[in-house]
C-alpha positions as CSV (number, residue, x, y, z in Angstrom):
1,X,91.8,98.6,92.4
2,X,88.9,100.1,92.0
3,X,86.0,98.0,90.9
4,X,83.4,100.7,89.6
5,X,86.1,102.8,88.5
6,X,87.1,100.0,86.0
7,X,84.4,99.0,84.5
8,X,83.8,101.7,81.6
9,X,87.3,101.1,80.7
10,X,86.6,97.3,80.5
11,X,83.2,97.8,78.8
12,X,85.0,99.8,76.1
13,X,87.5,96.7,75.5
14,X,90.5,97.3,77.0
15,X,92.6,94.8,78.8
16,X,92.4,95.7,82.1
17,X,95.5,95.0,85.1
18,X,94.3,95.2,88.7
19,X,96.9,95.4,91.3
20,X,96.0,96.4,95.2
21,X,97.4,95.9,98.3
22,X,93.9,93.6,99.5
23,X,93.0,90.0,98.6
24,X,90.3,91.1,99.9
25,X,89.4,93.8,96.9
26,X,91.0,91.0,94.2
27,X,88.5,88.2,94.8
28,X,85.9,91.1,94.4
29,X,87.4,92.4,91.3
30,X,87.8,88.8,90.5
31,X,84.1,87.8,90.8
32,X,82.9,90.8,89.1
33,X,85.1,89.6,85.6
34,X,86.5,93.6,85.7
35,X,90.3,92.4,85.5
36,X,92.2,90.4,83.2
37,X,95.1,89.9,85.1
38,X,95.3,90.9,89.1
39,X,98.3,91.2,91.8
40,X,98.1,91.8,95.1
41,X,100.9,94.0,95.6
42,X,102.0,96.6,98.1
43,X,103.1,99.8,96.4
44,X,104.7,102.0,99.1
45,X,107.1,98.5,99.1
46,X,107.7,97.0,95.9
47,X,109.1,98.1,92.5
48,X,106.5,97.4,89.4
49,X,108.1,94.9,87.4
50,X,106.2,93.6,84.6
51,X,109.1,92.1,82.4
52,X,108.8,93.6,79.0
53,X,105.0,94.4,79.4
54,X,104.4,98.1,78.6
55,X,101.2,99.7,79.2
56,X,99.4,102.7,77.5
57,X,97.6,103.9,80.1
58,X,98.0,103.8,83.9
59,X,95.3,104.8,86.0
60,X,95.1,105.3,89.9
61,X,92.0,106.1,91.4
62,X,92.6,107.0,95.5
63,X,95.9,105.4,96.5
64,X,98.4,108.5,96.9
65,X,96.6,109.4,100.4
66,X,98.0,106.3,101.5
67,X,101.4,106.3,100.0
68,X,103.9,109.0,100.9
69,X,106.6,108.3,99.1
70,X,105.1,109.5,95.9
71,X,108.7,109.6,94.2
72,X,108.7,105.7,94.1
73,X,105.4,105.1,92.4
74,X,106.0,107.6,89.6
75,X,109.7,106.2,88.9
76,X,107.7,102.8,88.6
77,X,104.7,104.2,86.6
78,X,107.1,105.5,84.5
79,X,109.0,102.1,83.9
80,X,105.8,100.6,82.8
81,X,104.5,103.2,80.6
82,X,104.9,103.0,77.1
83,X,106.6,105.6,75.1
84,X,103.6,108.5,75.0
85,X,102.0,106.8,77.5
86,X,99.3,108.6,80.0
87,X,99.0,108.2,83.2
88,X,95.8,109.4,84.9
89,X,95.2,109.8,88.8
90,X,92.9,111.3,91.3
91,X,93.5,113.1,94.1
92,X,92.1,113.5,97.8
């Protein structure tokens, strides 16, 4: 999660889910008050699964350099998106 990348979005009012792979990053994020809710998740390993929690936006900032199985994380993304959702990402 990227803290300075989150902040706009968070200043503008939305509800903001952190999820990275450090605890390290997530206490930071946590300090900082960016996130509302934060998991420390790996995501070349795990499936999203949010219950019935849909999200309008998704938005990765620097992860698919380290992830190579790119397949898997826009399945998931898509699982989590709501219908006419966006999902935004940058790439290296």
């Amino acid at each position: 999660m990227s803290l300075k990348k989150s902040k706009p979005f968070k200043k503008i009012g939305l509800k903001i889910t952190g999820i990275d792979g450090s605890e390290e990053m997530l206490k930071i994020c946590k300090q900082n008050q960016v996130a509302d809710i934060l998991y420390c998740i790996d995501l070349a390993e795990i499936d999203l699964v949010f219950g019935s929690q849909k999200y309008q936006y998704v938005i990765s900032y620097a992860l698919f350099h380290m992830i190579f199985d790119l397949a898997h994380i826009f399945q998931n993304v898509h699982k989590c998106l709501k219908q006419k959702g966006y999902f935004g990402f940058s790439v290296i």
